[in-house]
C-alpha positions in Angstrom: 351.3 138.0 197.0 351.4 134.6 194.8 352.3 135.4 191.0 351.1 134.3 187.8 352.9 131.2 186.8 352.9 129.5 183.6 351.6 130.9 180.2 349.7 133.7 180.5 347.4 133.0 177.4 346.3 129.5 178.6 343.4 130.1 180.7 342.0 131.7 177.7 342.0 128.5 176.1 341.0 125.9 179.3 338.0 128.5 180.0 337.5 128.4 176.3 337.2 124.5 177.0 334.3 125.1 179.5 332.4 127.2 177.6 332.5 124.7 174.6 331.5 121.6 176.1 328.1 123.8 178.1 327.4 125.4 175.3 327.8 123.0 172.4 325.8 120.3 175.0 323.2 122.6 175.6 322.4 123.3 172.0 322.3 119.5 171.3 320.0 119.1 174.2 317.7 122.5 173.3 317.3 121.0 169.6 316.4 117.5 170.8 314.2 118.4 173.5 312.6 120.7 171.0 312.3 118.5 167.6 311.0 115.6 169.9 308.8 117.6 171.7 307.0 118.7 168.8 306.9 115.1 167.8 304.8 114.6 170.9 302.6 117.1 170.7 301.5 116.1 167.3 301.4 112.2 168.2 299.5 113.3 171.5 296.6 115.5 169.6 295.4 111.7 167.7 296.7 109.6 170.8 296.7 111.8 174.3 297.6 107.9 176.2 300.9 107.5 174.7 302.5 111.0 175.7 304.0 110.1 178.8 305.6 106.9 177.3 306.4 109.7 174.2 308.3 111.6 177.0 311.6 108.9 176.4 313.1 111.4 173.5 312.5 114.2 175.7 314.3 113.4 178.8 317.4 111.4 177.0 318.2 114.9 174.9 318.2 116.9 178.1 320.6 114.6 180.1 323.4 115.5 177.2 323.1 119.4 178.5 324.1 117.3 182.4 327.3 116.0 180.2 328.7 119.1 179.1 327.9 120.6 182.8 329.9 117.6 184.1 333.2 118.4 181.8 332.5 122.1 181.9 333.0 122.1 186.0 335.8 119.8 185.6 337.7 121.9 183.3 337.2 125.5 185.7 338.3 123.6 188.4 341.7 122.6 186.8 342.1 126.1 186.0 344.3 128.2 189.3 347.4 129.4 187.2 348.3 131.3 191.1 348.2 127.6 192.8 350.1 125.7 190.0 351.8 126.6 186.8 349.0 126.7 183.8 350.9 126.2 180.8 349.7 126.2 177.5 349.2 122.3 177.0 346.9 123.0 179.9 344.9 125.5 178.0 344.7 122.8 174.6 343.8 119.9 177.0 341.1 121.6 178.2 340.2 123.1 175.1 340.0 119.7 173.4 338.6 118.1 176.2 335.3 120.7 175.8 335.0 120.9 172.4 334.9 116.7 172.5 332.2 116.9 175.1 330.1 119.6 173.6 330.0 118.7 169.9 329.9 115.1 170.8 326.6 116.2 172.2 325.4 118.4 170.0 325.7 116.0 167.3 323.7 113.3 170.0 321.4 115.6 170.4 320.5 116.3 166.8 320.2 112.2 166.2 317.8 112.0 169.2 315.6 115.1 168.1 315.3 113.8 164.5 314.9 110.3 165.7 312.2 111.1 168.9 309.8 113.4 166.3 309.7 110.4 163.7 309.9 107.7 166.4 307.0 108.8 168.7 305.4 109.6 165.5 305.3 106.7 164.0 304.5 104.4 167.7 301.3 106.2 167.4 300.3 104.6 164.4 302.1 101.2 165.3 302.9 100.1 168.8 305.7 97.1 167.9 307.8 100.4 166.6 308.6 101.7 170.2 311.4 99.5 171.0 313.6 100.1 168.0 312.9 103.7 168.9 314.3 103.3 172.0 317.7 101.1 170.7 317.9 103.8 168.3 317.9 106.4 171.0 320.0 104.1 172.7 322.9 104.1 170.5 322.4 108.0 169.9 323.0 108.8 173.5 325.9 106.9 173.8 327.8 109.6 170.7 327.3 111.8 173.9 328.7 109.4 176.7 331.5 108.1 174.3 332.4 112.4 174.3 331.9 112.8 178.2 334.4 109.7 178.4 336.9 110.9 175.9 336.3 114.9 177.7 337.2 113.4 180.9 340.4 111.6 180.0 341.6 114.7 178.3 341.1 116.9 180.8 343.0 114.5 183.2 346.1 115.0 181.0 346.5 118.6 181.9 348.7 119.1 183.8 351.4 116.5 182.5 353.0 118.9 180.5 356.1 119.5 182.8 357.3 117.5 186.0 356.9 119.8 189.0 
């Protein structure tokens, strides 16, 4: 029988991690997906041809709930304290490495719902305004990808704690 090696509190802390960067991502993609939505369904009652170019909002808030998937799988699957010592710089990588991920997106996610309901909004009424929508929505995803990126490097340092 292997035994626990390493701390035996830091698990608790990587798995905290995980749960973070889903959760936190999911809420920022829930609210966009929902603010914008209702954007489109408004915009689409006066304008019923636009609401598939109106969809934009929609599917950019639910690909930050995909980020905090990709960081929350990375994290569990750093996290065998039986196959190699789990120590608690492990557990705070992780940890640090979810919570950049998930708030990261749930802040992207409230930028894109805010912006989406006003933005499709307001294409309805004049065309020229969809392509600032979309570089606004453009630099509001990338808060999201700039906290995947910054998730990913942290969870790589666990692990460095102590040469083995």
């Amino acid at each position: 029988m292997t035994t626990f090696s390493g701390d035996e509190t830091a698990p608790f802390f990587g798995f905290l991690g995980a749960a973070a960067a889903l959760v936190f991502s999911c809420m920022g993609a829930a609210y966009g997906t929902a603010k914008s939505g209702v954007g489109v369904a408004s915009m689409g009652v006066m304008r019923p041809e636009l609401v598939m170019k109106s969809i934009v909002p929609v599917v950019m808030a639910g690909v930050l709930g995909i980020y905090g998937l990709i960081i929350a799988v990375i994290i569990s699957t750093g996290i065998n304290p039986k196959a190699k010592s789990y120590y608690l710089f492990d557990g705070y990588a992780h940890l640090s490495s979810g919570l950049a991920c998930g708030l990261a997106g749930l802040s992207a996610g409230m930028a894109i719902g805010i912006v989406g309901d006003a933005g499709v909004r307001a294409n309805a009424q004049q065309p020229k305004l969809f392509v600032g929508m979309i570089l606004i929505l453009i630099f509001a995803e990338a808060l999201a990808l700039y906290g995947l990126i910054v998730g990913i490097i942290l969870s790589s340092r666990a692990g460095q704690s102590r040469a083995e």
